[in-house]
HTML snippet that shows the backbone in 3Dmol.js (N, CA, C, O; Angstrom):
<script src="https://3Dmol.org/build/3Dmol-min.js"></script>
<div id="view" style="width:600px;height:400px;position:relative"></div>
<script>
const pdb = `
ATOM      1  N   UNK A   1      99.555  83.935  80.251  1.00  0.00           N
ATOM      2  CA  UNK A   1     100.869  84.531  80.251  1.00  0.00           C
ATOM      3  C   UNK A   1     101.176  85.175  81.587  1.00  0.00           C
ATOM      4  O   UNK A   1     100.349  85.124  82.497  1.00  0.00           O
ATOM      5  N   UNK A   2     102.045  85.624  81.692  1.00  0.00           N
ATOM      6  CA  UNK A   2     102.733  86.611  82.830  1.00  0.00           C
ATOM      7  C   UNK A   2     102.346  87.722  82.498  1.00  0.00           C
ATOM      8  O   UNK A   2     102.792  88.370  81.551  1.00  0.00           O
ATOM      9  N   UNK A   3     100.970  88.243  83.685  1.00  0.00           N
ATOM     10  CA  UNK A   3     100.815  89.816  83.721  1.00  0.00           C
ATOM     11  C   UNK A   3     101.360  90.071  85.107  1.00  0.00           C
ATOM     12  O   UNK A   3     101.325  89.414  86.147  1.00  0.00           O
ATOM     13  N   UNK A   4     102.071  91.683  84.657  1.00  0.00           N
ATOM     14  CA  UNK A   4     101.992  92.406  85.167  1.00  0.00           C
ATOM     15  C   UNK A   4     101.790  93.682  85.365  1.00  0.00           C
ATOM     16  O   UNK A   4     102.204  94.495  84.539  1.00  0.00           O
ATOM     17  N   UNK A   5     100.879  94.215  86.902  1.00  0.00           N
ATOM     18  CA  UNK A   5     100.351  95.398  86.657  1.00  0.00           C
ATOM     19  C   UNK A   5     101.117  96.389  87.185  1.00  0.00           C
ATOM     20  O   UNK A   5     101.366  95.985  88.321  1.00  0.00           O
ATOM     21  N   UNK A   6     101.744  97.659  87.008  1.00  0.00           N
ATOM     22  CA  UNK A   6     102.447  98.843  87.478  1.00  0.00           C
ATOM     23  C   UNK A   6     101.614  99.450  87.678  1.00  0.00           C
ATOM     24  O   UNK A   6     101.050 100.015  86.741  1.00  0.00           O
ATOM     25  N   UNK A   7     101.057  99.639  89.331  1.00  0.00           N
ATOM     26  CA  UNK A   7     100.271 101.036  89.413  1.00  0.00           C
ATOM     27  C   UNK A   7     100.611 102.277  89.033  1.00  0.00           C
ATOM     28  O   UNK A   7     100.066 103.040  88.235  1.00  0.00           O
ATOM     29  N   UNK A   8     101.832 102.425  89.871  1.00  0.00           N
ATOM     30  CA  UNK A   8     102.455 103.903  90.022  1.00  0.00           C
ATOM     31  C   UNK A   8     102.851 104.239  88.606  1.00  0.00           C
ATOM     32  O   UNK A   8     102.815 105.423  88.270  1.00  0.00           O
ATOM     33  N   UNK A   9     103.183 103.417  87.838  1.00  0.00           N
ATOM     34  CA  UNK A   9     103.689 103.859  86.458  1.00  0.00           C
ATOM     35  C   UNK A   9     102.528 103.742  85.438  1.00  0.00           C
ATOM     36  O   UNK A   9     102.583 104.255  84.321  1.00  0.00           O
ATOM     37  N   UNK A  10     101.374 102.962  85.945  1.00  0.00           N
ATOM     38  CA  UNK A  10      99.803 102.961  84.952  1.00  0.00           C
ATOM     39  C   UNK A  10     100.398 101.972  83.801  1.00  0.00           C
ATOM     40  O   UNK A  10      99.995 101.971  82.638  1.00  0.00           O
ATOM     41  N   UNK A  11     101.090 101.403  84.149  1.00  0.00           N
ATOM     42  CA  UNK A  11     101.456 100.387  82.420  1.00  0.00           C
ATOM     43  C   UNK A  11     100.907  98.631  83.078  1.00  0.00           C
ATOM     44  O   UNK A  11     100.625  98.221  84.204  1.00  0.00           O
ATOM     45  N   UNK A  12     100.949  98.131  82.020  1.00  0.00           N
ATOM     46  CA  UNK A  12     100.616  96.635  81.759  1.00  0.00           C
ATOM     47  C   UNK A  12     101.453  95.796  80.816  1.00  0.00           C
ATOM     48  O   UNK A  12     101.626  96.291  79.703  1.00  0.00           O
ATOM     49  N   UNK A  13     102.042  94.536  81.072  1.00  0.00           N
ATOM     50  CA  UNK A  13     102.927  94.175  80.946  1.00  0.00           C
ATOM     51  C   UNK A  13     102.067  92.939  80.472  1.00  0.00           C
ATOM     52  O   UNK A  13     100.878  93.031  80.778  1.00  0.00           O
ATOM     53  N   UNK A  14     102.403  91.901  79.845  1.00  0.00           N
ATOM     54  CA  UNK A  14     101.890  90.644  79.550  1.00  0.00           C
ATOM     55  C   UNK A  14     103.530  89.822  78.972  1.00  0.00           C
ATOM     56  O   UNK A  14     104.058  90.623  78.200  1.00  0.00           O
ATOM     57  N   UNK A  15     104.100  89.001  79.068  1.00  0.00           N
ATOM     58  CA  UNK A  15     105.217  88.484  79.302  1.00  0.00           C
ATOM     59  C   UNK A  15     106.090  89.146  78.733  1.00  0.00           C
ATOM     60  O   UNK A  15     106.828  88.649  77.883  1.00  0.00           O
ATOM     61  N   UNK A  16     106.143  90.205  79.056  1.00  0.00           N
ATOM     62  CA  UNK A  16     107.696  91.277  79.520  1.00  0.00           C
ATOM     63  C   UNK A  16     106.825  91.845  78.415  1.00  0.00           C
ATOM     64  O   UNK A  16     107.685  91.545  77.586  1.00  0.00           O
ATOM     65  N   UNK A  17     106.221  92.200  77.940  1.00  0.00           N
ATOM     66  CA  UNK A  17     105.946  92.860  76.690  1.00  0.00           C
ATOM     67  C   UNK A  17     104.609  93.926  77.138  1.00  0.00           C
ATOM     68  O   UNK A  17     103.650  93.731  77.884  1.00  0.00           O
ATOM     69  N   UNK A  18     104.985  95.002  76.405  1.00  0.00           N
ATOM     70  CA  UNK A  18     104.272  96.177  77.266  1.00  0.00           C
ATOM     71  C   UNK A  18     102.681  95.992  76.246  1.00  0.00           C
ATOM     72  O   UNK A  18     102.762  95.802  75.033  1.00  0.00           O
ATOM     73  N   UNK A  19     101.275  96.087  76.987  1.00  0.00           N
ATOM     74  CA  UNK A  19     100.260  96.238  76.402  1.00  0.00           C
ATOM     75  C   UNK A  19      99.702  97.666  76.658  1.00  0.00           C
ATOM     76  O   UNK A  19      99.820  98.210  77.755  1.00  0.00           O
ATOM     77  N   UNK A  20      98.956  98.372  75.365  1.00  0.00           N
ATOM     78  CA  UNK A  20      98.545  99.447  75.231  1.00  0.00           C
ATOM     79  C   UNK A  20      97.180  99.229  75.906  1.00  0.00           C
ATOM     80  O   UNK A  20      96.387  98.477  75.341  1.00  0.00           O
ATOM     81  N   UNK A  21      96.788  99.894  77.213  1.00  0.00           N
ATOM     82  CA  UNK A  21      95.020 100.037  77.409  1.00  0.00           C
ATOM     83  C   UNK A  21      94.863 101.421  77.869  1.00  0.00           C
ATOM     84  O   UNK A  21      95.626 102.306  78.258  1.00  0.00           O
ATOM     85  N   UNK A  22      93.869 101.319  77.725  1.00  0.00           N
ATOM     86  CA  UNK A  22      92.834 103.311  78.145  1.00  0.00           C
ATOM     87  C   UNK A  22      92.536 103.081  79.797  1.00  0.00           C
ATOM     88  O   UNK A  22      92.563 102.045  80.461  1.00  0.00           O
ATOM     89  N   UNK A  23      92.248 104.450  80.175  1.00  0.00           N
ATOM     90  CA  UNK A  23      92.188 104.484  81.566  1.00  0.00           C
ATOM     91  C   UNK A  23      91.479 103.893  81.827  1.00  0.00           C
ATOM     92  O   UNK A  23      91.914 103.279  82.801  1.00  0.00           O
ATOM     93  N   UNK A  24      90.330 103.518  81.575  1.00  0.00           N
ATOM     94  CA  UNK A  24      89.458 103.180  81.948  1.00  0.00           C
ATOM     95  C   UNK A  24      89.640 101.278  81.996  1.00  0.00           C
ATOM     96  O   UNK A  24      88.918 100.581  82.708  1.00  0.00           O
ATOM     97  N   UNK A  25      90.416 100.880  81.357  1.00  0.00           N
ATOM     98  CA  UNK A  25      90.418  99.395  80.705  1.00  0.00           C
ATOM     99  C   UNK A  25      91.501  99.110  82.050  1.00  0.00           C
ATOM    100  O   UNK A  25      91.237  98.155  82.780  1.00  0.00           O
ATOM    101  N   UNK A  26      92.857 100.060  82.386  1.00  0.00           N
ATOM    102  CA  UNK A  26      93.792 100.081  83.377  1.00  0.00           C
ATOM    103  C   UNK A  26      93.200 100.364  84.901  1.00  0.00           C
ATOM    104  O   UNK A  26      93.754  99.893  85.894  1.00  0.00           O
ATOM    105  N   UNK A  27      92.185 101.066  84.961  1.00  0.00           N
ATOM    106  CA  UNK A  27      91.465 101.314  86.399  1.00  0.00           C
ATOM    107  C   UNK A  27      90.242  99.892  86.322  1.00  0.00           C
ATOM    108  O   UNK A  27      89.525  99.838  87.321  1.00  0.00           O
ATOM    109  N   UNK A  28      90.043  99.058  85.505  1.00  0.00           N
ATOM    110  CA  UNK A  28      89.599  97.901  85.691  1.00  0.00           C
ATOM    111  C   UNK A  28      90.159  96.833  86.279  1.00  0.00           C
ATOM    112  O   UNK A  28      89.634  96.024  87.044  1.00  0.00           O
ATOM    113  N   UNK A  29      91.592  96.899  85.750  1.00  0.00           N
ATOM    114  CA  UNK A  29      92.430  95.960  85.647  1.00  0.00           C
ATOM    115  C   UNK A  29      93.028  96.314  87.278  1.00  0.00           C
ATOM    116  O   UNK A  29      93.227  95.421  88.103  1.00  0.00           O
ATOM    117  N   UNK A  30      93.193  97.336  87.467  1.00  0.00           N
ATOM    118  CA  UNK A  30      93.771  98.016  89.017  1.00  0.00           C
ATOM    119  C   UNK A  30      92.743  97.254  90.049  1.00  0.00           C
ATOM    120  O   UNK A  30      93.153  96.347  90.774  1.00  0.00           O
ATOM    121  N   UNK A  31      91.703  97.586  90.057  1.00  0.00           N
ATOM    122  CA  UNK A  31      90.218  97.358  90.954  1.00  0.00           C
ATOM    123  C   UNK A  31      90.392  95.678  91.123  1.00  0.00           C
ATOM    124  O   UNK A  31      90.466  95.169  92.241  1.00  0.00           O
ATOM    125  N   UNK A  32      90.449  94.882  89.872  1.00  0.00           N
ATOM    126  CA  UNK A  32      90.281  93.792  89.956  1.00  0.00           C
ATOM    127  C   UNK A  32      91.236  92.747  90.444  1.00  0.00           C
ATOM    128  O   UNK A  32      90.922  91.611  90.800  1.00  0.00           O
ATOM    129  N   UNK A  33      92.524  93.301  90.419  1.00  0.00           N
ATOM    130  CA  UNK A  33      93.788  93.212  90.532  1.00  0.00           C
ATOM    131  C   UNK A  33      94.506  93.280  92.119  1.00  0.00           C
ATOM    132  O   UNK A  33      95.498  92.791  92.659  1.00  0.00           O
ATOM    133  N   UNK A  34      93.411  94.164  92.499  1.00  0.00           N
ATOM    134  CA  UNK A  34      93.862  94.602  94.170  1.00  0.00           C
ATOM    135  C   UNK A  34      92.911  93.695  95.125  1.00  0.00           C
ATOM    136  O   UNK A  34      92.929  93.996  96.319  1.00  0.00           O
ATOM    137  N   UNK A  35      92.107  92.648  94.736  1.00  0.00           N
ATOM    138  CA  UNK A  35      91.592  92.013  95.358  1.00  0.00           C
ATOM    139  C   UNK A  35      91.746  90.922  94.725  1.00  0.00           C
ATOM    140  O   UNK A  35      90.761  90.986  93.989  1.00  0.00           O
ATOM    141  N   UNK A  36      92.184  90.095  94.500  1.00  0.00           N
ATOM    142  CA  UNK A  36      91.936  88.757  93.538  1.00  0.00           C
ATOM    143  C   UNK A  36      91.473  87.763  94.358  1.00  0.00           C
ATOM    144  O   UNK A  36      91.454  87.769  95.589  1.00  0.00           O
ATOM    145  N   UNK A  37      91.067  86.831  93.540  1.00  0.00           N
ATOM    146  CA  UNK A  37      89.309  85.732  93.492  1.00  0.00           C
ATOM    147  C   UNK A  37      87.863  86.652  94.187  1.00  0.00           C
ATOM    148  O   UNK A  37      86.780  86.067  94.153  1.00  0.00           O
ATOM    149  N   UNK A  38      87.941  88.395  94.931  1.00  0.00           N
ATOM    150  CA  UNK A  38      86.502  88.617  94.959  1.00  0.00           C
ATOM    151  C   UNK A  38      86.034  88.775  93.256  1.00  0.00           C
ATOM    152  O   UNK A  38      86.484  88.927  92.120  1.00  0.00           O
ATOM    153  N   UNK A  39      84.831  88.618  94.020  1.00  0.00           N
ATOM    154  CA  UNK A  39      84.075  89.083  92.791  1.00  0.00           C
ATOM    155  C   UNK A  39      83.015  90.401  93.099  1.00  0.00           C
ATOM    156  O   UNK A  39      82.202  90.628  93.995  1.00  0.00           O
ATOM    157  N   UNK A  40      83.493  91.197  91.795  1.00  0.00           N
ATOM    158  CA  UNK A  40      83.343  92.979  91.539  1.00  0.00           C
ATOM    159  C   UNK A  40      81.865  92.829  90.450  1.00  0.00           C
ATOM    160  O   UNK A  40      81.842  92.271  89.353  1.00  0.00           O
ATOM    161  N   UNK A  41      80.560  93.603  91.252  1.00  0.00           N
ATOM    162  CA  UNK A  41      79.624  93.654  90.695  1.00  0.00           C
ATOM    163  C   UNK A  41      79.829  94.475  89.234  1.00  0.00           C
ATOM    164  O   UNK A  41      80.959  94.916  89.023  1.00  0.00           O
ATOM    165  N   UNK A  42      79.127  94.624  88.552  1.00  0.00           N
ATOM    166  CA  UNK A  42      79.765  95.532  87.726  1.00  0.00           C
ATOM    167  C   UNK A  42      79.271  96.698  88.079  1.00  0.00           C
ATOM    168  O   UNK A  42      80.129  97.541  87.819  1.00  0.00           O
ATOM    169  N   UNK A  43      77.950  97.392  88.724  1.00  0.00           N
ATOM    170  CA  UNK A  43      77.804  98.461  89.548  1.00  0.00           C
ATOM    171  C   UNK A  43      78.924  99.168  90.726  1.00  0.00           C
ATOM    172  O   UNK A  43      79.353 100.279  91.039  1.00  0.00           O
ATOM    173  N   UNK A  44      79.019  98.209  90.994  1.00  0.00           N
ATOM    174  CA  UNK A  44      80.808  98.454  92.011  1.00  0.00           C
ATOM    175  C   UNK A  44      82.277  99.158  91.400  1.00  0.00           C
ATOM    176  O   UNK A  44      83.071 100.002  91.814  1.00  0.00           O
ATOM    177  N   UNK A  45      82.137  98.214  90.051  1.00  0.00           N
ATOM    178  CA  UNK A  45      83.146  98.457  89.394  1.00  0.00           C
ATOM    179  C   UNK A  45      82.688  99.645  88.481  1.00  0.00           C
ATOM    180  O   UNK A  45      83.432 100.114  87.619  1.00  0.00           O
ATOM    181  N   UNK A  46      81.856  99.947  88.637  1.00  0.00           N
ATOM    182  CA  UNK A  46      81.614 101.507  87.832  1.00  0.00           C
ATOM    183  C   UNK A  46      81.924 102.495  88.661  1.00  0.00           C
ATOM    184  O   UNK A  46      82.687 103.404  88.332  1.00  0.00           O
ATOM    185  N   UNK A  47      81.104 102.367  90.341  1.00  0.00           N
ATOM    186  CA  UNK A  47      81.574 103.047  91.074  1.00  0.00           C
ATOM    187  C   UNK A  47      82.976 103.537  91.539  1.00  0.00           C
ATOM    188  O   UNK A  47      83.254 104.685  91.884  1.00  0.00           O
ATOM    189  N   UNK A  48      83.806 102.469  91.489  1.00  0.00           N
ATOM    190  CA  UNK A  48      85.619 102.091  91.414  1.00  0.00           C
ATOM    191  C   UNK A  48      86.006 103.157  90.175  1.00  0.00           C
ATOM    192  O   UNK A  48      86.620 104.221  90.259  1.00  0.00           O
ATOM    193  N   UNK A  49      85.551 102.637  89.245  1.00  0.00           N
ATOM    194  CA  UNK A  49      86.361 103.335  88.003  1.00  0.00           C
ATOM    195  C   UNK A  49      85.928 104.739  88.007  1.00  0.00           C
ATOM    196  O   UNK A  49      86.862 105.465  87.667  1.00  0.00           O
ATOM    197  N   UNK A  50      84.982 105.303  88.237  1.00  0.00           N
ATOM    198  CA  UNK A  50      84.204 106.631  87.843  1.00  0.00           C
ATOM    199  C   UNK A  50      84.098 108.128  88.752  1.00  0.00           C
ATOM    200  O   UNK A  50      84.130 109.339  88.536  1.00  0.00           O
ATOM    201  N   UNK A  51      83.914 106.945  90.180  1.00  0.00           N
ATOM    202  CA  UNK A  51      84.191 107.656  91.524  1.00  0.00           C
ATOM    203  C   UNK A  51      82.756 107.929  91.761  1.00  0.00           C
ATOM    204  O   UNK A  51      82.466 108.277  92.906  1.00  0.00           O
ATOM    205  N   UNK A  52      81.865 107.841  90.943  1.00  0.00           N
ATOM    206  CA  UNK A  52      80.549 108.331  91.338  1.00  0.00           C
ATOM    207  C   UNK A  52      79.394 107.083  91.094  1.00  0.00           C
ATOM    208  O   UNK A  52      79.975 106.344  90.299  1.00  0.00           O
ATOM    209  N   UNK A  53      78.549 106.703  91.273  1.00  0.00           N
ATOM    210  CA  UNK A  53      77.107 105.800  91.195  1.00  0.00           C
ATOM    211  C   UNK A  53      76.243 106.623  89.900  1.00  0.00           C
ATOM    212  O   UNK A  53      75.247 106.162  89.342  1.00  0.00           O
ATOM    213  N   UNK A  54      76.865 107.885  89.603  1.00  0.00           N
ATOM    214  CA  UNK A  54      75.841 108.769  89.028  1.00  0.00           C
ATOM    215  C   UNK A  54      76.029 108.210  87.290  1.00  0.00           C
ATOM    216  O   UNK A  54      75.074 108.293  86.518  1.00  0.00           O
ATOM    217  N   UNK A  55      77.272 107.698  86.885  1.00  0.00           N
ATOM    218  CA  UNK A  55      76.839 106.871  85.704  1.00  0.00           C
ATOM    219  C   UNK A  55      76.650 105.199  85.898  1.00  0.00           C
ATOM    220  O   UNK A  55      77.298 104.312  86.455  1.00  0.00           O
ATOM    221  N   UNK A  56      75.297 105.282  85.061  1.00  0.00           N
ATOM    222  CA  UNK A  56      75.038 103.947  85.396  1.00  0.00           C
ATOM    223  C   UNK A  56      74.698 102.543  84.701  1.00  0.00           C
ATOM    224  O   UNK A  56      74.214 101.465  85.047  1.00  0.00           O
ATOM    225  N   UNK A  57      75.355 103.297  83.198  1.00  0.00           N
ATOM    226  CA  UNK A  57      75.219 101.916  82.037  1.00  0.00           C
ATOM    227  C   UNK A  57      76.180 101.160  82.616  1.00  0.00           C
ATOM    228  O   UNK A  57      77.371 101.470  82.626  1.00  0.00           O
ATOM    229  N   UNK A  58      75.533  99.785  83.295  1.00  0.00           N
ATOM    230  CA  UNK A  58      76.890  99.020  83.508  1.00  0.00           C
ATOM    231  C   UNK A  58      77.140  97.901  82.711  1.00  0.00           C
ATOM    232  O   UNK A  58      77.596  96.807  83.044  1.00  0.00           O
ATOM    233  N   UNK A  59      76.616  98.504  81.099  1.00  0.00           N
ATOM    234  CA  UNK A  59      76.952  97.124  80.235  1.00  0.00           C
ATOM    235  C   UNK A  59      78.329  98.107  79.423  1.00  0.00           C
ATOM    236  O   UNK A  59      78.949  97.654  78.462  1.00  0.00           O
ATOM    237  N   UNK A  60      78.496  98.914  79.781  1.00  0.00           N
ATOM    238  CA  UNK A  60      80.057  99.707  79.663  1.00  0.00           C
ATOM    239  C   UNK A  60      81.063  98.647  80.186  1.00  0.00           C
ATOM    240  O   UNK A  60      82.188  98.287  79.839  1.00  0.00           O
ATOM    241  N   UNK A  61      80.501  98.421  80.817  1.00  0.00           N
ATOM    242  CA  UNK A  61      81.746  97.155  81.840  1.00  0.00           C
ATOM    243  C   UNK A  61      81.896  96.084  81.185  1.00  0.00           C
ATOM    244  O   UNK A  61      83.017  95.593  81.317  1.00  0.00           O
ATOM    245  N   UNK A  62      81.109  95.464  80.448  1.00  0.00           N
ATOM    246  CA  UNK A  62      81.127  94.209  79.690  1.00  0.00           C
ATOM    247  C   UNK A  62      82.352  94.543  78.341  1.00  0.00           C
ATOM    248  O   UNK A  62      83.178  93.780  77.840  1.00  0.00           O
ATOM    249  N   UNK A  63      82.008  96.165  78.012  1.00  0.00           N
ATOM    250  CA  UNK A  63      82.522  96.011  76.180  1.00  0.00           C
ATOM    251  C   UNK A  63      84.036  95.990  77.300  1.00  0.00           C
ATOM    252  O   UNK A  63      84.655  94.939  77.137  1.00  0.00           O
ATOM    253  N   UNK A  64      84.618  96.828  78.236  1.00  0.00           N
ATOM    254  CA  UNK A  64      85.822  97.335  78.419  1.00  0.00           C
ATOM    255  C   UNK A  64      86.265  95.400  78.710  1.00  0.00           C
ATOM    256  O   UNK A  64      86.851  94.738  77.853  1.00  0.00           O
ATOM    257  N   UNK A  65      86.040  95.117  79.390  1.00  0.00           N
ATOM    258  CA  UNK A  65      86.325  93.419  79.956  1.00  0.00           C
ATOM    259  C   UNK A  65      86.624  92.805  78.538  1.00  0.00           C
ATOM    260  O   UNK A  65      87.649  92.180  78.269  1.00  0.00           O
ATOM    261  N   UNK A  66      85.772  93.020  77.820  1.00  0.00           N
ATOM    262  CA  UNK A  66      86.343  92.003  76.752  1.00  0.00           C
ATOM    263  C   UNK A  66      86.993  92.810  75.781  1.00  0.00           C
ATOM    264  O   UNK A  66      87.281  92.412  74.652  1.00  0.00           O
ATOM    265  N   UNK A  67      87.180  93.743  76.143  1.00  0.00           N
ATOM    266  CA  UNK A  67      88.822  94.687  75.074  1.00  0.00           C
ATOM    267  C   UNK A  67      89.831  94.101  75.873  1.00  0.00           C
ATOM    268  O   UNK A  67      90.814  93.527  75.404  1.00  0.00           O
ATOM    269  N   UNK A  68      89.579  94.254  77.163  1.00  0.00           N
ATOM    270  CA  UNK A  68      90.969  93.357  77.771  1.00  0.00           C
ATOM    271  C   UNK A  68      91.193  92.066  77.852  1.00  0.00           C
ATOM    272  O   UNK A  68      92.319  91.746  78.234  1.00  0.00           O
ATOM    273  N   UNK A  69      90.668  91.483  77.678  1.00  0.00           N
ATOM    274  CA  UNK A  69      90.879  90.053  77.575  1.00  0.00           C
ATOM    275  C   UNK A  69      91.378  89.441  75.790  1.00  0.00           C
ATOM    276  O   UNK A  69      91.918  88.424  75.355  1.00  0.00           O
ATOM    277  N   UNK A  70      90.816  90.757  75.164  1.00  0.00           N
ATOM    278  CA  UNK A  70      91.490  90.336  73.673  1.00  0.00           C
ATOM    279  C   UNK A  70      93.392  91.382  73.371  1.00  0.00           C
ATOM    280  O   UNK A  70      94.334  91.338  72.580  1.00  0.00           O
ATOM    281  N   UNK A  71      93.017  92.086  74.470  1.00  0.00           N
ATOM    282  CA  UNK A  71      94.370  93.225  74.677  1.00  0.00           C
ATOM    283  C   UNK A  71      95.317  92.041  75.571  1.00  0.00           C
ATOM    284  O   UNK A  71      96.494  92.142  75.227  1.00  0.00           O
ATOM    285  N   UNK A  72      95.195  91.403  76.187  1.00  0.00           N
ATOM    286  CA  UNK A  72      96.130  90.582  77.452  1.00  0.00           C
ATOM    287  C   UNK A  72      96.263  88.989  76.627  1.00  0.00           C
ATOM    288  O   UNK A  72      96.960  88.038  76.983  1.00  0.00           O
ATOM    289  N   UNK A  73      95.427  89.071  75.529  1.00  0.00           N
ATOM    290  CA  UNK A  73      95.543  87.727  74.528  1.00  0.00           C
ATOM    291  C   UNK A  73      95.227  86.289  75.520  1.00  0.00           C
ATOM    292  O   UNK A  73      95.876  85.261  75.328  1.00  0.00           O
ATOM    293  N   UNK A  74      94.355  86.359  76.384  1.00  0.00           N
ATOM    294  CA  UNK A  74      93.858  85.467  77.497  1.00  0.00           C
ATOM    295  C   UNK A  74      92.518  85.873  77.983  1.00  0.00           C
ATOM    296  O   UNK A  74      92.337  86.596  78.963  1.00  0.00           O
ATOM    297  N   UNK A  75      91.397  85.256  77.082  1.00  0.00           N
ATOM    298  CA  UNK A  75      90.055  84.993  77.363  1.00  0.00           C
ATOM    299  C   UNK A  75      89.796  85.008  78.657  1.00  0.00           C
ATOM    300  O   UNK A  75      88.716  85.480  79.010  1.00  0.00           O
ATOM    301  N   UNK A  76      90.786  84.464  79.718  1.00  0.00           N
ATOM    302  CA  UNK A  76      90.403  83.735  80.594  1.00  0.00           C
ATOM    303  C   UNK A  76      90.701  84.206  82.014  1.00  0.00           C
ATOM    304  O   UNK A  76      90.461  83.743  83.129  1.00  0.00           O
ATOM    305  N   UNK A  77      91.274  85.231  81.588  1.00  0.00           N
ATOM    306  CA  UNK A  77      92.588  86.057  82.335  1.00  0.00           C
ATOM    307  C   UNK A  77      91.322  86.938  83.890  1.00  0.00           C
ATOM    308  O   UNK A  77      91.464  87.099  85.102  1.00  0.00           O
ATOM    309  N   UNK A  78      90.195  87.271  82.863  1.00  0.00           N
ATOM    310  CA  UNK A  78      89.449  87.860  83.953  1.00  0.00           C
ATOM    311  C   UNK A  78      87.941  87.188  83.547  1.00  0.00           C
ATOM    312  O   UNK A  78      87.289  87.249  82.505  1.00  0.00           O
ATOM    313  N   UNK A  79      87.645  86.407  85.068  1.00  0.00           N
ATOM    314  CA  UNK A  79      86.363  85.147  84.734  1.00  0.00           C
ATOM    315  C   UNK A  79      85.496  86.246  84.727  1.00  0.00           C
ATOM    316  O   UNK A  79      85.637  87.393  85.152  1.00  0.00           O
ATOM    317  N   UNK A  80      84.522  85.646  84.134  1.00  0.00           N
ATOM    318  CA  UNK A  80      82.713  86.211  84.252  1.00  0.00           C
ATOM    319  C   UNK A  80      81.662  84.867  85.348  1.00  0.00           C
ATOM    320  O   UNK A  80      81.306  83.691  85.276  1.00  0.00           O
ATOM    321  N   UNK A  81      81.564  85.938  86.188  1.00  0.00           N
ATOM    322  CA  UNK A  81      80.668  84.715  87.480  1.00  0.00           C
ATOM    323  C   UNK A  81      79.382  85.332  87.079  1.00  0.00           C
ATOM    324  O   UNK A  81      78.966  86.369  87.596  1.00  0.00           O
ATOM    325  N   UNK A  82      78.651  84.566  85.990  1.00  0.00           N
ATOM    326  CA  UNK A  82      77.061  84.814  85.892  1.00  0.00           C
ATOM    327  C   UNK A  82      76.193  85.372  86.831  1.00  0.00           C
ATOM    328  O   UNK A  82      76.049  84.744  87.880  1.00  0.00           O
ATOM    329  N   UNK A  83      75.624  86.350  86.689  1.00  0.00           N
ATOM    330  CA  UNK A  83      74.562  86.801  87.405  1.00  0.00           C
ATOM    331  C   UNK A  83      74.997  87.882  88.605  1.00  0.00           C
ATOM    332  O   UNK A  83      74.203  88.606  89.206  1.00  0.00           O
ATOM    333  N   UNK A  84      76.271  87.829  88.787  1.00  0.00           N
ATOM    334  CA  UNK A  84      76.952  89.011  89.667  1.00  0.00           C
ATOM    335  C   UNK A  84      78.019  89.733  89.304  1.00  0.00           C
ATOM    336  O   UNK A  84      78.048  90.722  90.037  1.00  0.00           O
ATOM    337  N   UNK A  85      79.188  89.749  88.312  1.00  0.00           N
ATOM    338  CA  UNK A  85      80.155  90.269  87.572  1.00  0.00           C
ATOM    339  C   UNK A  85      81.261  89.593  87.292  1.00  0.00           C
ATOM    340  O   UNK A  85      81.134  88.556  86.641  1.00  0.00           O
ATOM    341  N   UNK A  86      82.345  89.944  87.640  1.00  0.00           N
ATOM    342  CA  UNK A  86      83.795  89.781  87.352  1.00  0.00           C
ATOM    343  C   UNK A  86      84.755  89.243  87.878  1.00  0.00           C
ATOM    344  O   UNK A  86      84.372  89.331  89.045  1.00  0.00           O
ATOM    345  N   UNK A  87      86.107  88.545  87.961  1.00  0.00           N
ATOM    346  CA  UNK A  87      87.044  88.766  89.430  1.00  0.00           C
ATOM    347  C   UNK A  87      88.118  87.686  88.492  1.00  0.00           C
ATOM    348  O   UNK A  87      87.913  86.762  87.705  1.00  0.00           O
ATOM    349  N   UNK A  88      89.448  88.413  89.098  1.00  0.00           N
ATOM    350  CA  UNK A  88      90.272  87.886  88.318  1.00  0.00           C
ATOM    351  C   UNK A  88      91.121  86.692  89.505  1.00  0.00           C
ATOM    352  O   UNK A  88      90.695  86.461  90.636  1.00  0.00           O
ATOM    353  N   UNK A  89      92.208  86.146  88.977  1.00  0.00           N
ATOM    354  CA  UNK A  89      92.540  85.338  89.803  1.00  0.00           C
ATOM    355  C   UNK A  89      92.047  84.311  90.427  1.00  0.00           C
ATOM    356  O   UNK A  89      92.637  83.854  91.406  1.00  0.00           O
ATOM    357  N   UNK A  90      91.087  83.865  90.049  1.00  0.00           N
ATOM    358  CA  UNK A  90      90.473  82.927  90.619  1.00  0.00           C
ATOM    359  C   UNK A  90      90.912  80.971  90.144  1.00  0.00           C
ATOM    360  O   UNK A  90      90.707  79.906  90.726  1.00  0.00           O
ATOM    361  N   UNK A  91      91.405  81.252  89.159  1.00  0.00           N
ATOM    362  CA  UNK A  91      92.651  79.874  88.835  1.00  0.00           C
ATOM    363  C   UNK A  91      93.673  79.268  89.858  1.00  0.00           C
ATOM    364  O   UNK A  91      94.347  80.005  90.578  1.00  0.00           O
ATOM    365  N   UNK A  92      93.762  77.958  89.898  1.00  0.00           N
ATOM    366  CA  UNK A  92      94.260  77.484  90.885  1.00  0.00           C
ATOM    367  C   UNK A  92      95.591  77.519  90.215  1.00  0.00           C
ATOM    368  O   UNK A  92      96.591  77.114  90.808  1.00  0.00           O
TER     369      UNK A  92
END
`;
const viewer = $3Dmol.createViewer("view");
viewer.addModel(pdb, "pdb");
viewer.setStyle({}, {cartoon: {color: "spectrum"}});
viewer.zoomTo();
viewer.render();
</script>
């Protein structure tokens, strides 16, 4: 579908239609969003979201990724690159 992300306003849009996510699911979506096709370790992306290295379950990153991908109704919307993390945009 058609996402779109509003920083300044913190909302998420999926074809004109507003989706509900938590800060944490929206500072994913921000991080991943401001670079598209890198790919975001998920240690990185903890660091991104948290501001600190000092929490360090980074299978936190896995449950939030796949709340959004069932929240944006597109599996596919943000890839999983085995063995290093995340990165959206990467569709031709």
């Amino acid at each position: 579908g058609d996402l779109v992300i509003d920083v300044d306003a913190r909302m998420v849009h999926v074809d004109h239609a507003p989706v509900e996510v938590t800060r944490t699911e929206f500072d994913l979506l921000d991080a991943l969003s401001e670079r598209p096709r890198m790919v975001w370790s998920r240690g990185k992306l903890l660091e991104r979201i948290r501001g600190s290295a000092e929490y360090r379950d980074e299978h936190v990153i896995d449950v939030h990724i796949g709340n959004l991908r069932r929240k944006l109704d597109d599996p596919d919307a943000i890839e999983t690159v085995r063995g290093v993390g995340y990165r959206m945009g990467a569709r031709p």
